[in-house]
SEFI-239716 format. One record per residue (C-alpha): residue in one letter; z, y, x. Coordinates in steps of 0.1 Angstrom, whole numbers. Example, Ala and Ser with C-alpha at 12.3 -4.5 7.8 and 13.67 -1.06 7.14 Angstrom:
{aa A&c3 78&c2 -45&c1 123};
{aa S&c3 71&c2 -11&c1 137};
***
This chain:
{aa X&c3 216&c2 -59&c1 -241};
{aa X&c3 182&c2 -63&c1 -235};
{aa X&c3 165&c2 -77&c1 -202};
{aa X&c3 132&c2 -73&c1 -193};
{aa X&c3 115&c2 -109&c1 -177};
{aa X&c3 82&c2 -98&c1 -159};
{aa X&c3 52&c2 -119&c1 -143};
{aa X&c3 23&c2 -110&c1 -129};
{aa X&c3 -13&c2 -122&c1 -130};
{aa X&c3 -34&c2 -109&c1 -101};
{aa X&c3 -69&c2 -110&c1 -93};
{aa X&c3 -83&c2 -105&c1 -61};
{aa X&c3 -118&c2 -105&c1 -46};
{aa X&c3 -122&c2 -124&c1 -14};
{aa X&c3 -136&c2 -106&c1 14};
{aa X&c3 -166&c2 -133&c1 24};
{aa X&c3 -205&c2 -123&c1 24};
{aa X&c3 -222&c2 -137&c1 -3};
{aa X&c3 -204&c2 -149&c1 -42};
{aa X&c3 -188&c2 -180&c1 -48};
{aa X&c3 -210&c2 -201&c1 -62};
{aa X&c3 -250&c2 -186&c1 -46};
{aa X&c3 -260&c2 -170&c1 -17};
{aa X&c3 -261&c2 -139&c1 -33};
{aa X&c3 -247&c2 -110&c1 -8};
{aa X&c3 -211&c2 -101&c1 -19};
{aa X&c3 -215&c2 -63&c1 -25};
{aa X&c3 -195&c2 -29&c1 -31};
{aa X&c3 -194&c2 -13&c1 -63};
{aa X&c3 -218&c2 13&c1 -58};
{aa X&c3 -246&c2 -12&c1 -49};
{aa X&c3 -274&c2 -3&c1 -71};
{aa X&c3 -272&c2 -22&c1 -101};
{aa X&c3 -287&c2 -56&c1 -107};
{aa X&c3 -300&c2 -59&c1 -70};
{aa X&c3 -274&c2 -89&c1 -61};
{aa X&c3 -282&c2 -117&c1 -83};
{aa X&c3 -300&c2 -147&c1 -90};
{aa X&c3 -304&c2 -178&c1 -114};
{aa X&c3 -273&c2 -192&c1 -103};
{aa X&c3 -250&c2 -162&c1 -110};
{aa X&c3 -272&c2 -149&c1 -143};
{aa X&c3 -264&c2 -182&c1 -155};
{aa X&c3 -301&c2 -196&c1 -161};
{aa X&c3 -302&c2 -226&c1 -176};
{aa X&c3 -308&c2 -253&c1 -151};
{aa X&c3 -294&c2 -235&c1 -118};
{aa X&c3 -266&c2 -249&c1 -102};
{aa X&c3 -241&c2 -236&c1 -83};
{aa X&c3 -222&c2 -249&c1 -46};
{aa X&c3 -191&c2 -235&c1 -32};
{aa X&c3 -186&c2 -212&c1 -8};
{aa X&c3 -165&c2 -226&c1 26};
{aa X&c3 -155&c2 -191&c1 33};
{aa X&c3 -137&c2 -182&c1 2};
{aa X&c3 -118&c2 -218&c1 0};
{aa X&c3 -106&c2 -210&c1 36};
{aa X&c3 -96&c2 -175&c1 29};
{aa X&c3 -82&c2 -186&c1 -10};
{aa X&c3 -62&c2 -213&c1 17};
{aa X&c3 -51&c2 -192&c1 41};
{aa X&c3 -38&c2 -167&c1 19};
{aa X&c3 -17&c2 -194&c1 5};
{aa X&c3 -3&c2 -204&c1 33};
{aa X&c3 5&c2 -166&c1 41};
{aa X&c3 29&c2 -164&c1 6};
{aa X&c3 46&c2 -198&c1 15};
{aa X&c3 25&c2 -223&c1 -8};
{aa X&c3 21&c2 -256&c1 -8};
{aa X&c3 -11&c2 -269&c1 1};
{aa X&c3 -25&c2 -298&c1 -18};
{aa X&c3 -53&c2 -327&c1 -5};
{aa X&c3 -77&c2 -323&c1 -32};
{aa X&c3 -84&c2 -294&c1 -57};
{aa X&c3 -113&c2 -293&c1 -84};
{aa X&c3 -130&c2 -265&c1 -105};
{aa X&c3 -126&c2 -262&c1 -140};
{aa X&c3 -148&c2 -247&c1 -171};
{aa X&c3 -127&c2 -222&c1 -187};
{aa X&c3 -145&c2 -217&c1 -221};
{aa X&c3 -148&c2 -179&c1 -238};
{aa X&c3 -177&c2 -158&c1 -251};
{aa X&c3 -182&c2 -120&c1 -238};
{aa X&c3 -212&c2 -99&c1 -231};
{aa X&c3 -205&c2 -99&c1 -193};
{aa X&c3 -198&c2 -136&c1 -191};
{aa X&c3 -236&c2 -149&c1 -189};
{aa X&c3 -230&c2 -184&c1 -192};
{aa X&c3 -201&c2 -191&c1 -220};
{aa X&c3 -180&c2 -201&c1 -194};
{aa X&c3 -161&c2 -195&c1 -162};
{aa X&c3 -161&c2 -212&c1 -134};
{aa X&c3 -118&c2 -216&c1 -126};
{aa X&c3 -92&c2 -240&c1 -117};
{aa X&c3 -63&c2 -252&c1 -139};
{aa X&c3 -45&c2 -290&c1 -134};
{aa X&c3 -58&c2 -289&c1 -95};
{aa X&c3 -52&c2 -252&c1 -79};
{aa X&c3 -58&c2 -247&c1 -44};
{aa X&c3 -19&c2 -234&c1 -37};
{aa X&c3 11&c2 -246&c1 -56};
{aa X&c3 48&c2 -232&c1 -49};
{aa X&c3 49&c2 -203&c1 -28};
{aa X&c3 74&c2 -171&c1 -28};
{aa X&c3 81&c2 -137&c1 -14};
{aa X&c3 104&c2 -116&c1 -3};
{aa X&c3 111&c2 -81&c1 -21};
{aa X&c3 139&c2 -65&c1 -8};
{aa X&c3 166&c2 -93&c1 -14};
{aa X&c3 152&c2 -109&c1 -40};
{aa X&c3 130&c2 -140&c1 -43};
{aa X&c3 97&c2 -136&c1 -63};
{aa X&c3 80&c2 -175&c1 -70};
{aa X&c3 45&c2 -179&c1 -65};
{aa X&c3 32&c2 -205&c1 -92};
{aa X&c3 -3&c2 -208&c1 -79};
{aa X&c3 -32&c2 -195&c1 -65};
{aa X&c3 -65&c2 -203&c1 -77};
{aa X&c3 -102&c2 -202&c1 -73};
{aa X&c3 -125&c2 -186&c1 -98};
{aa X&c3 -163&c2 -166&c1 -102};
{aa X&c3 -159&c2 -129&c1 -111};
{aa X&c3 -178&c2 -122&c1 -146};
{aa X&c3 -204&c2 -91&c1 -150};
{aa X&c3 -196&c2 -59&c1 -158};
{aa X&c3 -201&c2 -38&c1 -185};
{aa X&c3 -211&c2 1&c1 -186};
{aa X&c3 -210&c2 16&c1 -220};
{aa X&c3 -238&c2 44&c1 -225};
{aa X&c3 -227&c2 74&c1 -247};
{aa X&c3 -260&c2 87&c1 -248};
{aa X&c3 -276&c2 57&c1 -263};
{aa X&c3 -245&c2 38&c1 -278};
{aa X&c3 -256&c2 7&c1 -264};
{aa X&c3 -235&c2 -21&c1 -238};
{aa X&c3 -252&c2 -23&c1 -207};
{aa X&c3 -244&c2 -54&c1 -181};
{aa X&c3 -245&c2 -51&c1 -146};
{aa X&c3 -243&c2 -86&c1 -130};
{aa X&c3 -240&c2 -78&c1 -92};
{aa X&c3 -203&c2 -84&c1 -97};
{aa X&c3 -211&c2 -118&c1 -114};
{aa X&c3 -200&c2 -148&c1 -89};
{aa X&c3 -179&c2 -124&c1 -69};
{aa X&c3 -149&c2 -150&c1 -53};
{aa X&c3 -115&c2 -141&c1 -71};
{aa X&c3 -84&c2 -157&c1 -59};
{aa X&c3 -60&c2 -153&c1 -93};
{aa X&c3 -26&c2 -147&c1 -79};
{aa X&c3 -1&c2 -163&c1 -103};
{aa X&c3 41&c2 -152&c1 -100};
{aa X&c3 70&c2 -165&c1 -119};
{aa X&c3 87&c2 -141&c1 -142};
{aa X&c3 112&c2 -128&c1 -116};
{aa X&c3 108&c2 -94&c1 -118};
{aa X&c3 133&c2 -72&c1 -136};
{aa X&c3 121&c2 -38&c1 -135};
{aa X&c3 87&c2 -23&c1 -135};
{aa X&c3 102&c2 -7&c1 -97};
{aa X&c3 103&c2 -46&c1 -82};
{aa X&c3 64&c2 -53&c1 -93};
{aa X&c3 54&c2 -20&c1 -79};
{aa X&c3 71&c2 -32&c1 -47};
{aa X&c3 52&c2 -68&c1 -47};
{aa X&c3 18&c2 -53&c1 -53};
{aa X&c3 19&c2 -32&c1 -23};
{aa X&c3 37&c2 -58&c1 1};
{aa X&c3 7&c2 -83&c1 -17};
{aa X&c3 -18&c2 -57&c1 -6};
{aa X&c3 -5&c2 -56&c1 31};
{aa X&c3 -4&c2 -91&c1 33};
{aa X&c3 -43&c2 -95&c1 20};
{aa X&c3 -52&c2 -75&c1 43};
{aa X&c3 -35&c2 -84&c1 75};
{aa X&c3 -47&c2 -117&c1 75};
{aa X&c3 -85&c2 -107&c1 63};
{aa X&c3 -89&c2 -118&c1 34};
{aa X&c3 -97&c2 -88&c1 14};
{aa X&c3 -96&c2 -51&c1 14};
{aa X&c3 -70&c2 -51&c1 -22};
{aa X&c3 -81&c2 -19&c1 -31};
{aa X&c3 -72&c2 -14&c1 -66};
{aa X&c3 -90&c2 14&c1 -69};
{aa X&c3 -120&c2 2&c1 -59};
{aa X&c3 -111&c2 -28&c1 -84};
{aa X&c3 -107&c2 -49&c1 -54};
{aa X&c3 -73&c2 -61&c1 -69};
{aa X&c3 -67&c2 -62&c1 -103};
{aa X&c3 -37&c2 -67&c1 -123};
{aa X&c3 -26&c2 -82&c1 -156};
{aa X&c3 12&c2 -78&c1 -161};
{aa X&c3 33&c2 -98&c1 -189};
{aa X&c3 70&c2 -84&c1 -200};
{aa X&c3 92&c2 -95&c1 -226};
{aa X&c3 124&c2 -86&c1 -236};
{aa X&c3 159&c2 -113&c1 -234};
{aa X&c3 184&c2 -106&c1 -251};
{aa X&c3 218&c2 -110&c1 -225};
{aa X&c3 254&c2 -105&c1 -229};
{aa X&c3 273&c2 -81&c1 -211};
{aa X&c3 284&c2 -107&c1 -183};
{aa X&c3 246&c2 -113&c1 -175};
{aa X&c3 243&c2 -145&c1 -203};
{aa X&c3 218&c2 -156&c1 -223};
{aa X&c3 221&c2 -151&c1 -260};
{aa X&c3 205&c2 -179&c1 -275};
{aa X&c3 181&c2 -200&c1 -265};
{aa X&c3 145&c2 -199&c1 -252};
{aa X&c3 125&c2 -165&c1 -246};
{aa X&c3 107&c2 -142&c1 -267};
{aa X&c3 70&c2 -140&c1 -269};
{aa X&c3 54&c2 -120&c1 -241};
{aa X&c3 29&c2 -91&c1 -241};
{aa X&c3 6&c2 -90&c1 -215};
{aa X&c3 -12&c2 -60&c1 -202};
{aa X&c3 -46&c2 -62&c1 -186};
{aa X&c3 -66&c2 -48&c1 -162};
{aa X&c3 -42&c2 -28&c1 -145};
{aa X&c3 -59&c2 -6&c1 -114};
{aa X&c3 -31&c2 12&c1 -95};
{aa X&c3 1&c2 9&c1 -84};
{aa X&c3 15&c2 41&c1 -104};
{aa X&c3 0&c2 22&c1 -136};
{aa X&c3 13&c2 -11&c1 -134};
{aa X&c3 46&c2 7&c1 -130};
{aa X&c3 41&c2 30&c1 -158};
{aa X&c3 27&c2 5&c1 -182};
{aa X&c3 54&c2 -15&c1 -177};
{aa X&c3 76&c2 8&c1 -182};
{aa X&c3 60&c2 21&c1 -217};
{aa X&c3 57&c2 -12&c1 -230};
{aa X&c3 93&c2 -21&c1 -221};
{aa X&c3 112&c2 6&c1 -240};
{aa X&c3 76&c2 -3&c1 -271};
{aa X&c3 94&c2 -33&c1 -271};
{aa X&c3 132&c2 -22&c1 -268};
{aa X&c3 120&c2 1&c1 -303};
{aa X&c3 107&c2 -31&c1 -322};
{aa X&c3 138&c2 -51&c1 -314};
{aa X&c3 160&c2 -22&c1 -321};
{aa X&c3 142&c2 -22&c1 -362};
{aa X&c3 151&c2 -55&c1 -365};
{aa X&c3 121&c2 -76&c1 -352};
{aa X&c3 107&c2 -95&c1 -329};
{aa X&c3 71&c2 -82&c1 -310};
{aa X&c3 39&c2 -110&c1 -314};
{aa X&c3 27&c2 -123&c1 -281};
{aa X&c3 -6&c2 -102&c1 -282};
{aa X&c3 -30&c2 -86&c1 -249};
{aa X&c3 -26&c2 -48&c1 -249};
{aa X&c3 -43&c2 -24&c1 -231};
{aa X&c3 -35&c2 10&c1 -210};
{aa X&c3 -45&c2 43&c1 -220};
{aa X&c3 -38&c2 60&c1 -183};
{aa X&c3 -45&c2 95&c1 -204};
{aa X&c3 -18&c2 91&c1 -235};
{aa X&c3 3&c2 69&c1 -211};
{aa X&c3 12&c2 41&c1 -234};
{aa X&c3 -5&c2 6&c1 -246};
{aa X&c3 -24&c2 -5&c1 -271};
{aa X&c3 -30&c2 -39&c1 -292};
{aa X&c3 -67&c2 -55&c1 -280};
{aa X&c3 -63&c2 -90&c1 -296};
{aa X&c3 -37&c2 -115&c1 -301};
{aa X&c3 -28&c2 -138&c1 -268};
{aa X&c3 -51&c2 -167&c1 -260};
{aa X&c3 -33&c2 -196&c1 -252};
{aa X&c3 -48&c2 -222&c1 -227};
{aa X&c3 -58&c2 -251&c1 -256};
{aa X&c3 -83&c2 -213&c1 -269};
{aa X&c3 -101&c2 -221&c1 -238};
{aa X&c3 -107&c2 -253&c1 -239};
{aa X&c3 -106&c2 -262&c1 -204};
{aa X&c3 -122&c2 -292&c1 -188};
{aa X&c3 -131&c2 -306&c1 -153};
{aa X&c3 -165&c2 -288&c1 -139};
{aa X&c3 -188&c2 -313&c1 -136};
{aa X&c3 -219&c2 -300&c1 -117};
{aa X&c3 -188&c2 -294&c1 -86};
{aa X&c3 -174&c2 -324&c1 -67};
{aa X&c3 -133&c2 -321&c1 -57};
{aa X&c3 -126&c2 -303&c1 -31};
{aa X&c3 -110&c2 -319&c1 4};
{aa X&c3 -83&c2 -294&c1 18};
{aa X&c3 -65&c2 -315&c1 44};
{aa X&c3 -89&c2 -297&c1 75};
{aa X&c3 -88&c2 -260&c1 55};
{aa X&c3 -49&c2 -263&c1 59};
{aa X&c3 -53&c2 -258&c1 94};
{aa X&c3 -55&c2 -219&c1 87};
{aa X&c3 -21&c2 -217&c1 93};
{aa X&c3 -24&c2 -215&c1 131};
{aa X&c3 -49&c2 -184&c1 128};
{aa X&c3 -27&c2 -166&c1 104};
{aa X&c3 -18&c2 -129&c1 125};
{aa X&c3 17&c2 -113&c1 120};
{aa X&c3 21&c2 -113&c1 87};
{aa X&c3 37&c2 -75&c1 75};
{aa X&c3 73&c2 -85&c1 73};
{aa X&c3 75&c2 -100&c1 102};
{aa X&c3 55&c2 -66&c1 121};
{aa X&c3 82&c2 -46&c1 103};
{aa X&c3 110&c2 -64&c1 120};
{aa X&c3 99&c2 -62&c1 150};
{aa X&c3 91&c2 -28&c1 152};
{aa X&c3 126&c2 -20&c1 138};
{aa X&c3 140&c2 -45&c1 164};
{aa X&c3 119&c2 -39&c1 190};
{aa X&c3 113&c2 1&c1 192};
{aa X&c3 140&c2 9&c1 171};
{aa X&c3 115&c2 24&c1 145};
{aa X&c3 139&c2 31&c1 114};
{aa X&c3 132&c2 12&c1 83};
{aa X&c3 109&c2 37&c1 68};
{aa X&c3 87&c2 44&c1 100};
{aa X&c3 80&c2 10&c1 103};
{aa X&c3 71&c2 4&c1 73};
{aa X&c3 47&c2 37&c1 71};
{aa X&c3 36&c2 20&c1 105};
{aa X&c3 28&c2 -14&c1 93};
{aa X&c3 12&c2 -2&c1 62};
{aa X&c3 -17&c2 9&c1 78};
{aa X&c3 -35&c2 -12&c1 107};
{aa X&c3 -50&c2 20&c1 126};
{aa X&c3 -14&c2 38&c1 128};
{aa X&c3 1&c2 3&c1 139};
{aa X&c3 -18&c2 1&c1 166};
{aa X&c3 -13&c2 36&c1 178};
{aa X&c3 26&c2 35&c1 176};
{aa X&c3 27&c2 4&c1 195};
{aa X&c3 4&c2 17&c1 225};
{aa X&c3 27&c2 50&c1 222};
{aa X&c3 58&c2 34&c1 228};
{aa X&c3 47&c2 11&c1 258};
{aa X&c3 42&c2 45&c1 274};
{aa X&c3 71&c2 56&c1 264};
{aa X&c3 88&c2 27&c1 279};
{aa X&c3 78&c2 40&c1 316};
{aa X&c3 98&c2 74&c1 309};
{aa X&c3 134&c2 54&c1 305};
{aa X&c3 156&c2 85&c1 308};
{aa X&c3 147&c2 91&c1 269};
{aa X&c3 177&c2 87&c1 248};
{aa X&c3 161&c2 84&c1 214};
{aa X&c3 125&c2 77&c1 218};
{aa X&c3 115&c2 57&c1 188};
{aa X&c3 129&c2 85&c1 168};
{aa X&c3 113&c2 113&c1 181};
{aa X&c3 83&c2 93&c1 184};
{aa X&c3 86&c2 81&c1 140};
{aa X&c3 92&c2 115&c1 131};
{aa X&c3 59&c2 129&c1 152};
{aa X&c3 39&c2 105&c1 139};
{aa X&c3 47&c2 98&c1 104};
{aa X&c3 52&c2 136&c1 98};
{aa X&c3 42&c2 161&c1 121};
{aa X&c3 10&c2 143&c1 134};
{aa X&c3 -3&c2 133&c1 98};
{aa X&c3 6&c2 166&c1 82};
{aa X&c3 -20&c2 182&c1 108};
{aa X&c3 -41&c2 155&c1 102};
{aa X&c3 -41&c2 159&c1 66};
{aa X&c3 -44&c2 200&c1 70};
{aa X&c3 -78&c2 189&c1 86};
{aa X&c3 -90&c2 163&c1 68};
{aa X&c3 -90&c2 140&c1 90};
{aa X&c3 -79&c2 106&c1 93};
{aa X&c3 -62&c2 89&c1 127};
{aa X&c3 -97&c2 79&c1 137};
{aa X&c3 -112&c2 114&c1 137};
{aa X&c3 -85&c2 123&c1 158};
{aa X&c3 -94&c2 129&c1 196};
{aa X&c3 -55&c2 126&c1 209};
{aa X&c3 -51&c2 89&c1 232};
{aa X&c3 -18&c2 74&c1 229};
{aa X&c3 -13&c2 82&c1 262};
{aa X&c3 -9&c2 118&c1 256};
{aa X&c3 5&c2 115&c1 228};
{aa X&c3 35&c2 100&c1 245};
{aa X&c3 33&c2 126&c1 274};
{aa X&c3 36&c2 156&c1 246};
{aa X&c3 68&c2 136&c1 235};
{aa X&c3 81&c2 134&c1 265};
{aa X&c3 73&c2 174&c1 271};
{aa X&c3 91&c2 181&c1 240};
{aa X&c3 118&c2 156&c1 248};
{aa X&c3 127&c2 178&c1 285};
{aa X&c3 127&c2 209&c1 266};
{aa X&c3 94&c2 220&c1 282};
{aa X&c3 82&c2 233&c1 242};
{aa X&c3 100&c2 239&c1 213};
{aa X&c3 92&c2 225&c1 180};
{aa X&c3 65&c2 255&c1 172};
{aa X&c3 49&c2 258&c1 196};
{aa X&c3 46&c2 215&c1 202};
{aa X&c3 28&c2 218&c1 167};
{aa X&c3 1&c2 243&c1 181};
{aa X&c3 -2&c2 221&c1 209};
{aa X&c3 -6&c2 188&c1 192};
{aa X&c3 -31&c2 209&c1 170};
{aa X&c3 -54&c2 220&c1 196};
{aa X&c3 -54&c2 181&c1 211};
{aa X&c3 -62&c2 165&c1 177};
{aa X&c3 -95&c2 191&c1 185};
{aa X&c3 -100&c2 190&c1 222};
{aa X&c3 -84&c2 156&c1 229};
{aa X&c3 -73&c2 174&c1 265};
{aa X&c3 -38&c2 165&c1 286};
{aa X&c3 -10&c2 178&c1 268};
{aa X&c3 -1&c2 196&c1 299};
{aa X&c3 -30&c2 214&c1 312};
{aa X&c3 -32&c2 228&c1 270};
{aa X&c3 4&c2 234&c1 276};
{aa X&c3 -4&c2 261&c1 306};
{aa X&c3 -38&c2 278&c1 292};
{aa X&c3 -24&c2 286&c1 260};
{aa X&c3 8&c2 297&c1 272};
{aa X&c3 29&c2 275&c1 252};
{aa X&c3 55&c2 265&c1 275};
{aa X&c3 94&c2 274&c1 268};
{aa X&c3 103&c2 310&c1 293};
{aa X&c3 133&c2 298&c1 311};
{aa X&c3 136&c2 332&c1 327};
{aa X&c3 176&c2 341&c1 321};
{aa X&c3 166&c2 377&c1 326};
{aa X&c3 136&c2 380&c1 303};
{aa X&c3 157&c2 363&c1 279};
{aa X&c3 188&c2 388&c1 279};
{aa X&c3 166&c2 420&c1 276};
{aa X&c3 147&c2 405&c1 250};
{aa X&c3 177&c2 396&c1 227};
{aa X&c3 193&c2 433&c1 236};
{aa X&c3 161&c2 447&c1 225};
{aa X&c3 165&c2 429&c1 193};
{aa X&c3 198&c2 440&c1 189};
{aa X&c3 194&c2 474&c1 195};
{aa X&c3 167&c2 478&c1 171};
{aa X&c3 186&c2 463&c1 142};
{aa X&c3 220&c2 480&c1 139};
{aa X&c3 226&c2 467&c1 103};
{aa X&c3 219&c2 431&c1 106};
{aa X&c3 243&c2 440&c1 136};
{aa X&c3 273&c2 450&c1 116};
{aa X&c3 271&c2 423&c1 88};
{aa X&c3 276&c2 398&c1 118};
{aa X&c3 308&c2 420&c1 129};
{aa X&c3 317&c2 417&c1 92};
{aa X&c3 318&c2 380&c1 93};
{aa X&c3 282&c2 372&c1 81};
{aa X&c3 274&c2 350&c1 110};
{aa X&c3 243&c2 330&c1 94};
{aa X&c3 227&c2 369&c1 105};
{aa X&c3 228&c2 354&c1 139};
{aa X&c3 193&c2 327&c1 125};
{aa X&c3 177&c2 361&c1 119};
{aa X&c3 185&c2 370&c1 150};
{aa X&c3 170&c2 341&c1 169};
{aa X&c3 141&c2 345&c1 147};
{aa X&c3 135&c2 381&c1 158};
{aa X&c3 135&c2 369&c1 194};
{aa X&c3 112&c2 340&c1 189};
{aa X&c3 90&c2 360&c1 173};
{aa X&c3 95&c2 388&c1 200};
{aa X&c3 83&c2 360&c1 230};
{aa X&c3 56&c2 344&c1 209};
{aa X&c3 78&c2 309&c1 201};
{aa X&c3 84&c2 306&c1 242};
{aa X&c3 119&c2 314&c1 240};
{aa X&c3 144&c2 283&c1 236};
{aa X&c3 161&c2 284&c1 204};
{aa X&c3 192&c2 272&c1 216};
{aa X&c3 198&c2 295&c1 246};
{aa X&c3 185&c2 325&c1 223};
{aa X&c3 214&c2 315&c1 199};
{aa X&c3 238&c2 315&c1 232};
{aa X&c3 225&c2 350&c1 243};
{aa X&c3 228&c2 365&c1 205};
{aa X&c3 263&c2 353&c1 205};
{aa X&c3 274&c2 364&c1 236};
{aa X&c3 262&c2 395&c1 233};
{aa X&c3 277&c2 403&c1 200};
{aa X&c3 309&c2 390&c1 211};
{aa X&c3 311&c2 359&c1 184};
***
């Protein structure tokens, strides 16, 4: 049987105002091009760089936030390689003397090891024109501060690194120090899979492990998971003919789905690092002290909210996932708190928000920001619906017309005419209209079809414009049919 032993490589870009290594403004992808850049980060001959505090405190401080250890002193290395968008031969990196050492996370149950984190300049970029056939280079990216994110080879399915990118991502940017969007190339991933070869009782057959494929520049969550997955059962095929794959950096083609060969892996002697000598060693016994400003990290929000609110495991994390929502369903459930007759608050509350509420949202296009609706009366449309004041219709009508207005839940409730008729009277003629005026759905209730009776609520929700109560319709229908 054949085991597949995944690491990651991840590159992130460090949320600070100007690059690494020049003053150069730090700036978003659709920056015009070549409008961010200087000597330093063209690579001009003579120009010399100087490091930037803010991305050594925010390299530090997301270190501390996977668990790393924190070393004294780190230094910069020259990691040696020719490409177009690489302007000086070289990048600017750390190897022997990272800035974290030995961290972990949790996924799940399992324990995913953190080898390192390190420093390093972003290279240019290159835009291929089809008109004219020719490479052009932007260099605003050039200098950008990466921190390269380094795992063990812990995962064991293409699912588990799905799961550590996005709990990565939550983490970056809880504690500030970047935005991760992979989209946006923000976060970019290289993944490395190889195949062990295992016996049915989980044991190695023979010794050592096979030589790894790594695939780069992976900009999504759906295709790291994919790729990984293609290249897995590439790899089972080869094995299955008899062979063994050559360690070699692949590709993905998001359009055919699969990999392809790009060269054969570089090894770290190919680089030919050694120590950067125009940067002195870096002192990190002050930076370490990051570790009383870290926030909550997502984890530990998650817990809480589950142990706190009683948010089930999947509201909590839909909660904690997004800063703007977070906030929200905490200042929603302190309301909540004052109305202590509620029996099940946290679930009628999750299943508003992380459904009803974003559905309409969504319907609008809108985001939670655009919405006009305070917590506060989003709590008192909970409660409403929680005394039976509105049915489940009609409470989506209202929360409509407050995502618009932003108006009391209860004044909407009254001038639209949304409230649930408790009138006993208006209710019994209304279902004995209902009946009178349907004499077959009548007898395939006498003849034991009693799911006719839904239709008949329907009919009289309809008939009072979604005021009736469901419930005491159902009653009234049974009763007076005699079931």
């Amino acid at each position: 049987m054949l085991l597949p032993i995944i690491g990651l490589e991840i590159h992130v870009r460090l949320k600070t105002k100007s690059k690494i290594f020049c003053a150069c403004p730090n700036v978003p992808e659709d920056t015009p091009i070549n409008t961010a850049i200087c000597p330093v980060c063209t690579g001009q001959p003579g120009a010399l760089p100087a490091v930037n505090d803010q991305a050594i405190r925010l390299g530090v401080r997301t270190g501390l936030a996977l668990g790393c250890t924190i070393p004294n002193t780190a230094h910069f290395d020259r990691k040696n390689y020719f490409y177009p968008d690489l302007p000086k031969g070289y990048q600017i990196s750390q190897y022997d003397f990272p800035i974290c050492i030995n961290g972990m996370m949790m996924i799940e149950d399992r324990r995913i090891g953190i080898t390192r984190a390190h420093l390093e300049e972003d290279a240019a970029k290159n835009i291929h024109d089809g008109g004219s056939g020719k490479t052009l280079v932007d260099f605003n990216r050039a200098g950008n501060p990466l921190l390269e994110i380094v795992t063990e080879p812990d995962f064991r399915s293409p699912a588990e690194a799905k799961l550590f990118l996005q709990e990565l991502q939550a983490i970056l940017r809880a504690i500030g120090a970047s935005d991760a969007d992979m989209e946006k190339g923000y976060m970019r991933c290289d993944a490395n899979v190889s195949l062990l070869e295992i016996d049915e009782n989980g044991q190695r057959l023979g010794s050592g492990l096979n030589p790894k494929i790594e695939i780069k520049n992976l900009n999504s969550f759906r295709a790291v998971e994919r790729a990984l997955m293609y290249e897995i059962e590439r790899q089972r095929g080869v094995y299955e003919k008899g062979e063994i794959p050559q360690g070699a950096t692949r590709g993905w083609d998001e359009n055919k789905g699969e990999t392809f060969e790009q060269r054969l892996k570089e090894t770290s002697a190919d680089y030919r690092y050694f120590p950067e000598p125009d940067l002195p060693p870096l002192d990190l016994t002050s930076i370490r002290e990051e570790e009383k400003d870290l926030p909550e990290l997502p984890s530990e929000k998650r817990f809480r909210f589950m142990d706190e609110y009683g948010f089930s495991a999947e509201d909590a994390k839909f909660f904690v996932s997004d800063e703007a929502w977070s906030a929200f369903a905490e200042q929603v459930m302190s309301e909540l708190k004052e109305w202590k007759e509620m029996k099940h608050p946290a679930k009628l509350a999750g299943g508003w928000m992380t459904s009803k509420y974003t559905g309409l949202l969504a319907q609008k296009h809108l985001s939670l920001s655009d919405s006009k609706i305070t917590p506060e009366n989003f709590a008192e449309l909970l409660k409403l619906i929680d005394d039976g004041l509105i049915n489940s219709a009609n409470a989506q009508k209202l929360l409509a017309l407050m995502i618009d207005t932003g108006s009391d839940p209860s004044h909407l409730l009254e001038e639209h005419h949304l409230g649930q008729n408790e009138d006993p009277e208006v209710l019994t003629k209304t279902v004995a209209m209902i009946i009178q005026q349907n004499e077959d759905q009548v007898k395939q209730v006498k003849a034991g079809k009693l799911g006719v009776i839904k239709w008949f609520v329907g009919g009289v929700m309809k008939a009072t414009e979604g005021r009736a109560n469901p419930e005491k319709a159902e009653a009234e229908v049974r009763k007076q049919l005699g079931v």
